[in-house]
Backbone of each chain as ProteinMPNN parsed JSONL, in Angstrom:
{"seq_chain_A": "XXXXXXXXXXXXXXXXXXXXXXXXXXXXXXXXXXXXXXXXXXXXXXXXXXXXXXXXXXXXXXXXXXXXXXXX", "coords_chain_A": {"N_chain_A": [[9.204, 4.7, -14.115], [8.718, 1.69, -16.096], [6.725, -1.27, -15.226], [6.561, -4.686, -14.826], [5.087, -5.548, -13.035], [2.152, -5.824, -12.486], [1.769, -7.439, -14.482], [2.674, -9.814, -13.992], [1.858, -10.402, -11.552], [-0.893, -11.117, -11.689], [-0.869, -13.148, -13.966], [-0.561, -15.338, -12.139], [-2.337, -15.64, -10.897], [-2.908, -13.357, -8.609], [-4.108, -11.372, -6.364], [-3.763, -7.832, -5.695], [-3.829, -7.141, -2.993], [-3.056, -10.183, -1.703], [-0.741, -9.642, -2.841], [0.314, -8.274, -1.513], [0.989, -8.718, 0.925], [2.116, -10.831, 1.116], [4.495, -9.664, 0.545], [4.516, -7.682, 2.554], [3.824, -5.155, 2.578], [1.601, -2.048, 1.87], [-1.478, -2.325, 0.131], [-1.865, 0.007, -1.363], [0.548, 0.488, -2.046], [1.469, -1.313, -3.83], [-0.242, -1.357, -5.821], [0.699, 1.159, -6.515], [3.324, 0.651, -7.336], [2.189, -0.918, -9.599], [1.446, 0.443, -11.18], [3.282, 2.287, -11.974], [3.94, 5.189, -10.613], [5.47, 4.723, -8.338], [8.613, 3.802, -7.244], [10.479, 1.422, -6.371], [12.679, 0.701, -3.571], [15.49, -1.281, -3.425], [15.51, -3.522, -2.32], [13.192, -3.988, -1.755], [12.226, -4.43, -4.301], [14.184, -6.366, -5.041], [12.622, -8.522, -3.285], [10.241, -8.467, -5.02], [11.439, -9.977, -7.275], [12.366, -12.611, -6.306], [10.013, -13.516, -5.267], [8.255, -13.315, -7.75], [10.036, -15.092, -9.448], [12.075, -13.835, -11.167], [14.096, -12.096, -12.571], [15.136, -8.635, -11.766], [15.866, -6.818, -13.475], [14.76, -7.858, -15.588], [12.213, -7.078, -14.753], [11.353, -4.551, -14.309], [11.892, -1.723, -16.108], [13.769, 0.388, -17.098], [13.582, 3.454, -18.966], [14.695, 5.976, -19.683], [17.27, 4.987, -19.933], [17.259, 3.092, -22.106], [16.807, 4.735, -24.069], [18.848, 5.78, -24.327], [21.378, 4.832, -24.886], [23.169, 3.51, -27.217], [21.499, 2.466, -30.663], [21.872, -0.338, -32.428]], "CA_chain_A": [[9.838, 3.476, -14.607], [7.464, 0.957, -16.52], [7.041, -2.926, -14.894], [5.6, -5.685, -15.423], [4.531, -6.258, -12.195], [0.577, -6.167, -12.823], [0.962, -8.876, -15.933], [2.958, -10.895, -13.441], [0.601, -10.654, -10.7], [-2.127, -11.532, -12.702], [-0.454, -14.562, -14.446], [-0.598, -15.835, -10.651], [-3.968, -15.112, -10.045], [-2.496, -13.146, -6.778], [-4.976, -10.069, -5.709], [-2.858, -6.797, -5.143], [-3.995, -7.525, -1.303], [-2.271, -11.103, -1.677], [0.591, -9.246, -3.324], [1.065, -6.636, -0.511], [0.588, -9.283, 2.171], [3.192, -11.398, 0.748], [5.774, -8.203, 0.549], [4.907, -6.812, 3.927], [3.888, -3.511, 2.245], [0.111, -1.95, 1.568], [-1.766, -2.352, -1.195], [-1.723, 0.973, -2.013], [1.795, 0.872, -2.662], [1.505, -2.256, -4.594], [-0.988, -0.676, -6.612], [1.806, 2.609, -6.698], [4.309, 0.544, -8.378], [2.392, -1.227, -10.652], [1.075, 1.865, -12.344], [4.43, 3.519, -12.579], [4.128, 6.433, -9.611], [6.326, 4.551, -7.256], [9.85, 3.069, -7.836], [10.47, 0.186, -5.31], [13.652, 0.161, -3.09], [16.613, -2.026, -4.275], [15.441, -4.625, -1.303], [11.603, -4.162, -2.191], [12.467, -4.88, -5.989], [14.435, -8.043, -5.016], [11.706, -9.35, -2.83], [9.031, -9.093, -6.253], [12.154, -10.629, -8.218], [12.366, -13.616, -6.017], [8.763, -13.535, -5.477], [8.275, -13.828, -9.239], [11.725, -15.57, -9.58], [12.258, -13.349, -12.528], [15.472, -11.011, -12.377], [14.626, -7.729, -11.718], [16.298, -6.104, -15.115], [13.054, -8.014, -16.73], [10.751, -6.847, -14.088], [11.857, -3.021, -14.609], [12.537, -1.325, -17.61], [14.186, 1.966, -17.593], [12.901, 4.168, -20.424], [15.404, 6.857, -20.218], [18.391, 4.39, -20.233], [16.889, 2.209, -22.994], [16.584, 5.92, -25.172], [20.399, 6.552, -24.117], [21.596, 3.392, -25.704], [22.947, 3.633, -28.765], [20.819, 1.558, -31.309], [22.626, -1.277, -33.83]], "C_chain_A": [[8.765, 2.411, -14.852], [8.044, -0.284, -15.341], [6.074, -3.241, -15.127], [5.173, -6.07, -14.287], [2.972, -6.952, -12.077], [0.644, -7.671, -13.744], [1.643, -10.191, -14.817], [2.149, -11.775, -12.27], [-0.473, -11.752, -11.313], [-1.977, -12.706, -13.387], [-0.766, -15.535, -13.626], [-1.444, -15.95, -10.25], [-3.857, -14.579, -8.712], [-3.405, -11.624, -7.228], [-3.88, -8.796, -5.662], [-2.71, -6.895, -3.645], [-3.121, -8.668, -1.153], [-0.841, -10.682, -1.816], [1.532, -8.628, -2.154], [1.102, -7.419, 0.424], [1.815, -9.945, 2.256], [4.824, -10.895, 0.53], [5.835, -7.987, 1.663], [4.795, -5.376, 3.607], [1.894, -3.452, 2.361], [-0.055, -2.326, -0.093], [-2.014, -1.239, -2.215], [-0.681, 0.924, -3.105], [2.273, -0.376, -3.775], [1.168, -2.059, -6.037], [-0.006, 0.825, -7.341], [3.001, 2.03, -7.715], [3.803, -0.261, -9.632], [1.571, -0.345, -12.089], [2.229, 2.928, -12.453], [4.92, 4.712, -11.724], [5.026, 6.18, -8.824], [7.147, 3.472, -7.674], [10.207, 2.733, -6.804], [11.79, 0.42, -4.589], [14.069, -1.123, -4.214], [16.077, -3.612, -3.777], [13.963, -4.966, -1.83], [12.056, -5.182, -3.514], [13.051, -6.396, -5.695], [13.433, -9.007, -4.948], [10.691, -9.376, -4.055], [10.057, -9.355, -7.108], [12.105, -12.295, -7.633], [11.312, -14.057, -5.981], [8.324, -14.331, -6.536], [8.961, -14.667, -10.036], [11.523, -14.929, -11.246], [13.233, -12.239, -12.2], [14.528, -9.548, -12.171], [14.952, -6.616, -12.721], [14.778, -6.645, -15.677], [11.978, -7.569, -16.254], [10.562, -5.374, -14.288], [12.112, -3.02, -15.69], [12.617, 0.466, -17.342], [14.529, 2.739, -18.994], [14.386, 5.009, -20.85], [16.773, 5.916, -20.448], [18.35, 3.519, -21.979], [16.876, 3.83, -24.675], [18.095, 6.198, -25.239], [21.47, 5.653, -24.717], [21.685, 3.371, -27.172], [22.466, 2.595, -29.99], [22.324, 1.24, -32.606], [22.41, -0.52, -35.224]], "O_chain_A": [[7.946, 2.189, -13.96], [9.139, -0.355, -14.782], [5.029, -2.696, -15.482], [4.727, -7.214, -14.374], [2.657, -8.092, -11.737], [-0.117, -8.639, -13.713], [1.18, -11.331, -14.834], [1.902, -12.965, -12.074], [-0.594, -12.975, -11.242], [-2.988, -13.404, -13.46], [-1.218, -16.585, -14.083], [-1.555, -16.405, -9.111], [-4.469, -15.065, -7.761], [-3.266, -11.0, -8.28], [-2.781, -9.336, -5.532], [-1.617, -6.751, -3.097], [-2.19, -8.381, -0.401], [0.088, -11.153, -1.16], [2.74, -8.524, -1.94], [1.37, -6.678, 1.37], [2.569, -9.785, 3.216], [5.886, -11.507, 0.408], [6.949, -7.992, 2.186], [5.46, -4.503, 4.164], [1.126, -4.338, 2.736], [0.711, -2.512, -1.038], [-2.267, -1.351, -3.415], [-0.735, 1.131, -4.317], [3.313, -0.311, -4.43], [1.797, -2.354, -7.053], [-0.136, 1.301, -8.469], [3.512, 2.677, -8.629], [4.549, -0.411, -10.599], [1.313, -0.499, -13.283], [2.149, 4.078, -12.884], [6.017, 5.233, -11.928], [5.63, 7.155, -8.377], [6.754, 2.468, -8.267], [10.365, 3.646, -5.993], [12.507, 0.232, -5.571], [13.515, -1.657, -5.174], [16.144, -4.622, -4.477], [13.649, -6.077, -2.257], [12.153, -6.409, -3.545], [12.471, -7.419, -6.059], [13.165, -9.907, -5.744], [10.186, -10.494, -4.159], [9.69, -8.883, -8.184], [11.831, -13.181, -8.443], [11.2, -15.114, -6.603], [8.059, -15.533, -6.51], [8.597, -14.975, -11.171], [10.969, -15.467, -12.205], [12.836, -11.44, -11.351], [13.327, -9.51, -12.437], [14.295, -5.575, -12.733], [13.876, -5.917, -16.093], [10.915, -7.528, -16.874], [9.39, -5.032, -14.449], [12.505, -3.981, -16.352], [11.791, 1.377, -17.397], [15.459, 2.607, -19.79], [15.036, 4.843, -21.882], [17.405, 6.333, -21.42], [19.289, 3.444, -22.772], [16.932, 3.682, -25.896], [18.54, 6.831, -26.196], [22.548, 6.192, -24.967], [20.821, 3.273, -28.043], [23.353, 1.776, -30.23], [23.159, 1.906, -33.219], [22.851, -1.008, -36.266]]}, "seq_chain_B": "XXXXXXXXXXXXXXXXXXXXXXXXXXXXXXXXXXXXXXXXXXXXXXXXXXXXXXXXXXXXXXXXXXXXXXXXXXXXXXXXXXXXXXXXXXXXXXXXXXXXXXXXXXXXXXXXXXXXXXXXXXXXXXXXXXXXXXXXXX", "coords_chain_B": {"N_chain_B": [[6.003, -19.773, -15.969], [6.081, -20.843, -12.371], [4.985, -19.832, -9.348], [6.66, -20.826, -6.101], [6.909, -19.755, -3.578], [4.491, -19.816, -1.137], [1.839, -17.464, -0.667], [2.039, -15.975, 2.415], [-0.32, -15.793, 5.403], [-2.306, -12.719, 6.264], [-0.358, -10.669, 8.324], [-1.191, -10.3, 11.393], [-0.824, -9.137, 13.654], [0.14, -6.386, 15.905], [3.023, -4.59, 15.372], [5.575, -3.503, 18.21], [6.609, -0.951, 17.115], [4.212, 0.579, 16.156], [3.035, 1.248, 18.359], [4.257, 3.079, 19.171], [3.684, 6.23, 18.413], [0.865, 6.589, 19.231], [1.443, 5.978, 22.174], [3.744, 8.417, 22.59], [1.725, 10.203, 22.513], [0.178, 10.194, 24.801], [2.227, 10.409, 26.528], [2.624, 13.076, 25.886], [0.631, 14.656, 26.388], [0.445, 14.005, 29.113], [2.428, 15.105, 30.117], [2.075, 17.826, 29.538], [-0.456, 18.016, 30.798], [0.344, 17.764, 33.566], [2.55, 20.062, 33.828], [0.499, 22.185, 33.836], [-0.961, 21.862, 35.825], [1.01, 21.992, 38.006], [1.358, 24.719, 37.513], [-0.694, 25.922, 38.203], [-3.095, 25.802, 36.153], [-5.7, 24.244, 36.856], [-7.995, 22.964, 35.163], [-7.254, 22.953, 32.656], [-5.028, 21.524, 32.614], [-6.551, 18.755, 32.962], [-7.89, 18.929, 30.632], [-5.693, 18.626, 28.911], [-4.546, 16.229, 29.279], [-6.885, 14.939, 28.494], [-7.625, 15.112, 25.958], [-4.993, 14.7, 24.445], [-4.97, 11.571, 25.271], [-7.895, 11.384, 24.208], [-6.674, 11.579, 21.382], [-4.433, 9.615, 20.874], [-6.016, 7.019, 21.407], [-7.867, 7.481, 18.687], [-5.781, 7.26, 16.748], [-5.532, 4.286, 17.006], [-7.881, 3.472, 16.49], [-8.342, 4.328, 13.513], [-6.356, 3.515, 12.727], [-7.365, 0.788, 12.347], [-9.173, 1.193, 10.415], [-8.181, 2.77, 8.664], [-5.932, 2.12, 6.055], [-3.782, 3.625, 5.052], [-3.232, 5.11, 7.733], [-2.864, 2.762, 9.29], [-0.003, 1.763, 8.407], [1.363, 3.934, 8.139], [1.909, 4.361, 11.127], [2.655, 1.746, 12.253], [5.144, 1.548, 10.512], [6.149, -0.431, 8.357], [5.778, 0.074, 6.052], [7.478, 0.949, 3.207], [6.759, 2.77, 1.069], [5.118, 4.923, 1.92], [6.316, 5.251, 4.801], [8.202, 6.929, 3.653], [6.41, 8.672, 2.532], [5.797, 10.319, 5.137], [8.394, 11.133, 5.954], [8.714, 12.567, 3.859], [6.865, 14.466, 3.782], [6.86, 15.324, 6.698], [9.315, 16.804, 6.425], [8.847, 18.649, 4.697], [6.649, 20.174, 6.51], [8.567, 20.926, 7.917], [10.324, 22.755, 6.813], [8.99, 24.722, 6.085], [8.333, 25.541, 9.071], [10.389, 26.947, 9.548], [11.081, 28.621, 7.956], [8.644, 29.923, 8.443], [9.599, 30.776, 11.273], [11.835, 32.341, 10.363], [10.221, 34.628, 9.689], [9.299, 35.045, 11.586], [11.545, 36.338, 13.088], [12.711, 38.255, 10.917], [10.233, 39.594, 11.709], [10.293, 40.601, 14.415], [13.064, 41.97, 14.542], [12.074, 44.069, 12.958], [10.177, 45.197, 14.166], [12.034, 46.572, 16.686], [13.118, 44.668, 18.135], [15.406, 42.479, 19.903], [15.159, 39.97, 18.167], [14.724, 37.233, 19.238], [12.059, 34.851, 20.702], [12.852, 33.799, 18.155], [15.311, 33.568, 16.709], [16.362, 32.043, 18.643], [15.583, 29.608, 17.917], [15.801, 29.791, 15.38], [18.192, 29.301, 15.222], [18.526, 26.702, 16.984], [17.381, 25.357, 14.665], [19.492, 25.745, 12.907], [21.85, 24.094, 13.921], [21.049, 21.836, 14.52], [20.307, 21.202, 12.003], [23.091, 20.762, 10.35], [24.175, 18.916, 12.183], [22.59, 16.544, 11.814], [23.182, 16.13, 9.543], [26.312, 15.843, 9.244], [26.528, 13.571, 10.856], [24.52, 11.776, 9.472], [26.428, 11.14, 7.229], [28.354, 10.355, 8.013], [27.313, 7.946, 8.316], [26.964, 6.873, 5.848]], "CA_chain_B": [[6.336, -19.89, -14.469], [5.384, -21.072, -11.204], [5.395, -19.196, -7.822], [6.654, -21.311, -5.246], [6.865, -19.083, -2.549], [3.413, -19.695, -0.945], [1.829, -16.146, 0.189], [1.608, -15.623, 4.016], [-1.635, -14.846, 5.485], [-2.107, -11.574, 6.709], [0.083, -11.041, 9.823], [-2.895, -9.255, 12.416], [-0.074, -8.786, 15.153], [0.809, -4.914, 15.521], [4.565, -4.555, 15.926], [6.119, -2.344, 18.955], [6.718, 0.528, 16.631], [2.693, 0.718, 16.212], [2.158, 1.461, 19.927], [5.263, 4.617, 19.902], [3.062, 7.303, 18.577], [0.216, 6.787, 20.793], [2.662, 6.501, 23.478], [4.276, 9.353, 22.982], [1.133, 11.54, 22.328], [-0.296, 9.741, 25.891], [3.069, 11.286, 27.515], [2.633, 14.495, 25.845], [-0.484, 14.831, 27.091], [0.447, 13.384, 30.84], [3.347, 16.386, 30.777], [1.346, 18.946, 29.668], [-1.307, 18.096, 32.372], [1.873, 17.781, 34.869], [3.113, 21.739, 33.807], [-0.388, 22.797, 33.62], [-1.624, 21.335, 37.512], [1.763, 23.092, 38.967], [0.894, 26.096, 36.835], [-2.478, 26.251, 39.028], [-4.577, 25.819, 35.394], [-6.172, 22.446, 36.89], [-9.275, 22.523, 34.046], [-6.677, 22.554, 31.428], [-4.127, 19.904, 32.384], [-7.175, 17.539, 32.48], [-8.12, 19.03, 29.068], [-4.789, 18.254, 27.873], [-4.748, 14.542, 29.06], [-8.156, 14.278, 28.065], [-7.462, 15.533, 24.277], [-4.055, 14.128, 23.964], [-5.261, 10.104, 25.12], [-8.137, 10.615, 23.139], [-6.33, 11.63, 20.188], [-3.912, 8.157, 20.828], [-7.147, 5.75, 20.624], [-8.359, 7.938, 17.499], [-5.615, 6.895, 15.614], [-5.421, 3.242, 17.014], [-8.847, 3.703, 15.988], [-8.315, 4.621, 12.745], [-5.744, 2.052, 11.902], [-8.161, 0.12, 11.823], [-10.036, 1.216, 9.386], [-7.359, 3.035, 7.397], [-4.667, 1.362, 5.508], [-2.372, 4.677, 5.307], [-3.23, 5.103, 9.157], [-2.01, 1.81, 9.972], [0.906, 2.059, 8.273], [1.889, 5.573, 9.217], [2.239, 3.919, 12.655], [3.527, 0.584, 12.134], [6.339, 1.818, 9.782], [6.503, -1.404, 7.255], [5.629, 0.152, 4.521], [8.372, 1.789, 2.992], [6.215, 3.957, 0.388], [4.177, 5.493, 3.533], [7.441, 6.005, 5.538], [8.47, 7.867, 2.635], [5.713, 9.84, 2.358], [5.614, 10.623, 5.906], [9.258, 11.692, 5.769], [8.419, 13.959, 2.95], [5.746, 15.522, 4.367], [7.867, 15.592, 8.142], [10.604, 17.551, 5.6], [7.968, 19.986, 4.346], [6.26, 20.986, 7.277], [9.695, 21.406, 9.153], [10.788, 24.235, 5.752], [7.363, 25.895, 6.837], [8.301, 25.86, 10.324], [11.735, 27.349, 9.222], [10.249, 30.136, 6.876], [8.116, 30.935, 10.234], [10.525, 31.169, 12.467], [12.758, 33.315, 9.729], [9.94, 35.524, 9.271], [8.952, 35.63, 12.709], [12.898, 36.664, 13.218], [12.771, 39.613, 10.858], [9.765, 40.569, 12.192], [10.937, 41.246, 15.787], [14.436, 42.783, 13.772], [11.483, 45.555, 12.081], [9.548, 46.561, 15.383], [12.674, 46.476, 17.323], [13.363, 43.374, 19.764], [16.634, 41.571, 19.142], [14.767, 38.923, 17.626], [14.156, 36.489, 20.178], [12.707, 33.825, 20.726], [13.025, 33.426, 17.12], [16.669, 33.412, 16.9], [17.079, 30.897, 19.24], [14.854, 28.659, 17.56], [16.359, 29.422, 14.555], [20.099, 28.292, 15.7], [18.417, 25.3, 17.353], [17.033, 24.302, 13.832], [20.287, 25.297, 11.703], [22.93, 23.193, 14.669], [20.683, 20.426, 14.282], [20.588, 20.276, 10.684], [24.374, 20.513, 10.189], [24.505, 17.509, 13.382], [22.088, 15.562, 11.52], [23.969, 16.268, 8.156], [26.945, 15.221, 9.721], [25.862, 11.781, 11.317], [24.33, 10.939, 8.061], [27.514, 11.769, 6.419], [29.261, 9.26, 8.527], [26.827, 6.541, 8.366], [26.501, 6.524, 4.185]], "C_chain_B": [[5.526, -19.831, -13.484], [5.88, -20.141, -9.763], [5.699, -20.428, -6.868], [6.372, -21.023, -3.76], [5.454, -19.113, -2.073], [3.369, -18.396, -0.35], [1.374, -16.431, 1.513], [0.55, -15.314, 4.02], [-1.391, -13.621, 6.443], [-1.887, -11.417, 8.291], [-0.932, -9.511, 10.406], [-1.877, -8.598, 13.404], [0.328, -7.328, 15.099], [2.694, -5.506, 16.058], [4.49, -3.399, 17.173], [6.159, -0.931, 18.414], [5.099, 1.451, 16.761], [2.295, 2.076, 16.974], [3.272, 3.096, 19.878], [4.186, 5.733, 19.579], [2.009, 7.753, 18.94], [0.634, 6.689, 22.217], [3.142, 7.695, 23.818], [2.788, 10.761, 22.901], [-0.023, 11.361, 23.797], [0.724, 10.47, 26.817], [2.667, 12.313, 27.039], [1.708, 15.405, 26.754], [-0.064, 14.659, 29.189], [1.541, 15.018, 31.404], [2.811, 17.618, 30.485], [0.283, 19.08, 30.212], [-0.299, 18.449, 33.408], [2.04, 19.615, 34.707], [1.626, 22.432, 33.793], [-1.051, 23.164, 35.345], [-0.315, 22.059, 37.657], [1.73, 24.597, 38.811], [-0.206, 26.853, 37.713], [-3.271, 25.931, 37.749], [-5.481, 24.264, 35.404], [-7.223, 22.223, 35.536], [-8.384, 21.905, 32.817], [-5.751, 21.431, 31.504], [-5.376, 18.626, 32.684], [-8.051, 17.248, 31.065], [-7.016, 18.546, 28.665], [-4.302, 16.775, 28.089], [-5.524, 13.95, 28.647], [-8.047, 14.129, 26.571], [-6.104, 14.501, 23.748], [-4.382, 12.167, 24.034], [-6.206, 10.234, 24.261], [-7.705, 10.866, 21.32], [-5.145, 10.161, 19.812], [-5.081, 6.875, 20.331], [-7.489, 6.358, 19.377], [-7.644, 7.418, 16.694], [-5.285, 5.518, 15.627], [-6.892, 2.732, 16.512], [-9.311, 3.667, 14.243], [-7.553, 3.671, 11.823], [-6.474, 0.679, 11.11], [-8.858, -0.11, 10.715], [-9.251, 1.996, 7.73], [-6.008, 2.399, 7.027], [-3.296, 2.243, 5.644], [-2.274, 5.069, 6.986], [-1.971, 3.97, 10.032], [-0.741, 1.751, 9.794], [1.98, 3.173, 8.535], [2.637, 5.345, 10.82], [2.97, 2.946, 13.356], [5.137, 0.548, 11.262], [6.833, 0.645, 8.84], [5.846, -1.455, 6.194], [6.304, 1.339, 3.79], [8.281, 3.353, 1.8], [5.764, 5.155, 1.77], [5.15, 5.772, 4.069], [7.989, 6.726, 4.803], [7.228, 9.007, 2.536], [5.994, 10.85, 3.519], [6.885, 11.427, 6.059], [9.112, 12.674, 4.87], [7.925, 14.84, 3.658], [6.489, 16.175, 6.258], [8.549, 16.921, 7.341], [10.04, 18.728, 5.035], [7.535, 20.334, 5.17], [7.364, 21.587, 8.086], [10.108, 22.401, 8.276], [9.468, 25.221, 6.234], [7.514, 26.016, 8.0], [9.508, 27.014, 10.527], [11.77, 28.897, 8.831], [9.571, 30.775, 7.899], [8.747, 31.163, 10.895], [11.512, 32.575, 11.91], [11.819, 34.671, 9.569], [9.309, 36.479, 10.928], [10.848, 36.71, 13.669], [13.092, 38.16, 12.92], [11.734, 40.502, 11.383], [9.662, 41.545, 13.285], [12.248, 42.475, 15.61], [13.04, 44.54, 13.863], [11.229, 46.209, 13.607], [10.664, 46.297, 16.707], [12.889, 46.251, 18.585], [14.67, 42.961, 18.829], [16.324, 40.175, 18.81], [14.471, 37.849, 17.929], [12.766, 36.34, 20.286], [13.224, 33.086, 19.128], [14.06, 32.836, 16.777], [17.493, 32.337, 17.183], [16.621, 29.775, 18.374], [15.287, 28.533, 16.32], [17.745, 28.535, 14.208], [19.44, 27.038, 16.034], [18.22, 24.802, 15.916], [18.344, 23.993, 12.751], [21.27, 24.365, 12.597], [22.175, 21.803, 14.066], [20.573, 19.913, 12.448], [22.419, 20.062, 10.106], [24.86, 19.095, 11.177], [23.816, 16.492, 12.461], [22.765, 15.147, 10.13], [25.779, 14.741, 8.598], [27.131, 13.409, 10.02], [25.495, 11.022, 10.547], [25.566, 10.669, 7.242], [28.375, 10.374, 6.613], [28.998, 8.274, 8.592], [26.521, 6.053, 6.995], [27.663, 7.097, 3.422]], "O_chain_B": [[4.52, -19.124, -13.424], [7.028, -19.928, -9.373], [4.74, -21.199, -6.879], [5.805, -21.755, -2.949], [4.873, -18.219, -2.688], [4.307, -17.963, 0.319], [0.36, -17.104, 1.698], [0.06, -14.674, 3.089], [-0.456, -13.551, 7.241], [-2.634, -11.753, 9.21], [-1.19, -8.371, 10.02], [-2.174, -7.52, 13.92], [0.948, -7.043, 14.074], [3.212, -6.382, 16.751], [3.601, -2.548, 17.202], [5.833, 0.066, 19.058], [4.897, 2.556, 17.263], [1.748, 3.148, 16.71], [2.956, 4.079, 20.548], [3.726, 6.237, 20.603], [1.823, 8.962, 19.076], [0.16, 7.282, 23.185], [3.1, 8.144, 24.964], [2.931, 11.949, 23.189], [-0.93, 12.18, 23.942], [0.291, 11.095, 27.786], [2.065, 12.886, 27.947], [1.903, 16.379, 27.481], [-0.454, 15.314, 30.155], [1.499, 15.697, 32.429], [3.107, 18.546, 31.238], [-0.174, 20.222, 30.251], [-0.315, 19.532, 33.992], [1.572, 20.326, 35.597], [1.805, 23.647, 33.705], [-1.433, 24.216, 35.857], [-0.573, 23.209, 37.3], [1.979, 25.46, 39.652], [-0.445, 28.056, 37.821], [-4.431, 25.699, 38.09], [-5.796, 23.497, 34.494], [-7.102, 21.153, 34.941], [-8.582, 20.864, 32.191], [-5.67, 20.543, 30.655], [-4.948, 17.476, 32.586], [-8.577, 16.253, 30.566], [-7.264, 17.751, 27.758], [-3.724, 16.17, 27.186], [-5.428, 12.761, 28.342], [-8.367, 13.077, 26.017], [-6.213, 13.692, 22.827], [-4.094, 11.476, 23.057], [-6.036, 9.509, 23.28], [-8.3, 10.429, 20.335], [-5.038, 9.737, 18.662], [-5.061, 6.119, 19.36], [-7.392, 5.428, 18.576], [-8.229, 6.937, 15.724], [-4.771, 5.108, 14.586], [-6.991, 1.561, 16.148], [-10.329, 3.134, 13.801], [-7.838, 3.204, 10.721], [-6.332, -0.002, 10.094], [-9.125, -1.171, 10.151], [-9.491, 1.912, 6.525], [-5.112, 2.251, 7.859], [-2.2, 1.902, 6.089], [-1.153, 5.318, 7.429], [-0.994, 4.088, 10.771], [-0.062, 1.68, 10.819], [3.111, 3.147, 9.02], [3.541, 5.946, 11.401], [3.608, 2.99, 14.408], [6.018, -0.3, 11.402], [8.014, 0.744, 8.508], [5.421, -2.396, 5.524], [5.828, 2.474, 3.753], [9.002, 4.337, 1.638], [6.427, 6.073, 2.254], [5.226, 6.997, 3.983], [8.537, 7.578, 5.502], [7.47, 10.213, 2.474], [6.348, 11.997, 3.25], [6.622, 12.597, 6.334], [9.466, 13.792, 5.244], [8.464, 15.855, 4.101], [6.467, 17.322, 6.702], [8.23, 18.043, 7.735], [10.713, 19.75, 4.901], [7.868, 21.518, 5.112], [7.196, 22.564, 8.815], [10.413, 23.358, 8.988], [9.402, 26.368, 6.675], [6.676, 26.824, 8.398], [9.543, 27.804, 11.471], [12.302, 29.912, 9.28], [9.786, 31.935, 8.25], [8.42, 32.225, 11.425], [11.86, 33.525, 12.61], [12.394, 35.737, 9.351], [9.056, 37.638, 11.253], [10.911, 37.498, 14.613], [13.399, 39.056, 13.707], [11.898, 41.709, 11.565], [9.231, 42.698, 13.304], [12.39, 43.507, 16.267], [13.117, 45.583, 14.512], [11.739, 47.205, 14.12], [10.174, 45.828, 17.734], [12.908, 46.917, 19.62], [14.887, 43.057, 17.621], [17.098, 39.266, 19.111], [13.896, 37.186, 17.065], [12.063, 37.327, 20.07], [13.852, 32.031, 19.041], [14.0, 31.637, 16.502], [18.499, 31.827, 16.689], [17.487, 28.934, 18.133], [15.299, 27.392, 15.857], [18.127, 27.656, 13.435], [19.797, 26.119, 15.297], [18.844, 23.762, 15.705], [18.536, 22.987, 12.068], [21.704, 23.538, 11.795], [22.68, 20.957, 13.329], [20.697, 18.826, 11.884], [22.729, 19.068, 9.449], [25.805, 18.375, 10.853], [24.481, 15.472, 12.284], [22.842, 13.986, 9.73], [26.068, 13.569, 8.36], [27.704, 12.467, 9.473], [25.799, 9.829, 10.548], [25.452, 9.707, 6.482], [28.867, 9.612, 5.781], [29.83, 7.403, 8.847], [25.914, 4.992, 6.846], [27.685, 7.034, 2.193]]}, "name": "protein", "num_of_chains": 2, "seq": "XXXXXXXXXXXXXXXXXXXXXXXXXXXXXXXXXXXXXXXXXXXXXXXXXXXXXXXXXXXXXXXXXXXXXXXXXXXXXXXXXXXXXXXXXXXXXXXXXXXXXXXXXXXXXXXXXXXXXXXXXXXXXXXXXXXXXXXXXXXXXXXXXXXXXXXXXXXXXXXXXXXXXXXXXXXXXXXXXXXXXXXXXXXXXXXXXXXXXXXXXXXXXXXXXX"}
């Protein structure tokens, strides 16, 4: 599942270490979701929605739903 | 957009959970000295307190220096408790597959399959109990 977490990070000037510190997770796994390998809990995902205050529909994007969707 | 949320600095404190699996691998060790000294093998139950504490500091040790360590131990990081559950869930099908093969192999050179057997019932009761319990709590 793509996100935008990296461009949001980064807008912030927050470290992945800042990121993961601020979650309560590692920075591995910080690093895990914002390259795509690891898909966040429902609770995780909130906490980098409020975090970011950005909904978490904009922070996620599910590919296969977005292909399943019948186009205008 | 602005973050408001200032970030925390990095909490240093271990939690309670931390300390359980050098705890428990400090008892393991203390009871398999204990059955070893009534056994008569005194060398080895102070090998097996000696090995088992220092395999507890090794990985309070290690926390230190490793990030998946620490977490492994502390349990607040819900990727890492996931892994660890995976990997728990795979070595216990490999323990399963051994036990099944250690099963028929007692069947071939004819034993009634013991202790295999048992060990096998203990693992399928408990997964139907644990099935169960989950069942009822989700």
């Amino acid at each position: 599942m793509r996100n935008d977490v990296r461009a949001l990070r980064t807008a912030r000037s927050l470290s992945q270490a800042q990121l993961a510190d601020a979650l309560g997770v590692s920075r591995q796994t910080v690093n895990s979701i914002e390259t795509g390998r690891y898909t966040p809990s429902l609770p995780l995902a909130i906490a980098l929605a409020r975090l970011f205050q950005t909904p978490v529909e904009e922070m996620f994007h599910d590919d296969d739903q977005a292909r399943a969707e019948p186009t205008a | 957009m602005t973050m408001t949320k200032p970030v925390p600095s990095p909490q240093r404190r271990r939690p309670a959970a931390f300390w359980a699996t050098p705890a428990v691998s400090v008892a393991l060790g203390l009871a398999m000295g204990a059955a070893s000294w009534a056994g008569g093998d005194r060398a080895f139950a102070v090998f097996a307190v000696a090995l088992m504490t220092a395999l507890a500091i090794a990985l309070v040790v290690a926390a230190s220096y490793s990030e998946t360590v620490g977490r492994l131990l502390d349990r607040r990081d819900e990727r890492i408790t996931g892994l660890d559950r995976d990997a728990s869930l795979f070595a216990g099908m490999v323990l399963v597959v051994a036990v099944l093969g250690g099963f028929i192999g007692e069947l071939a050179t004819g034993g009634d399959g013991r202790p295999y057997s048992w060990m096998g019932a203990v693992a399928g009761v408990s997964y139907v109990a644990a099935l169960i319990t989950l069942r009822l709590r989700r």
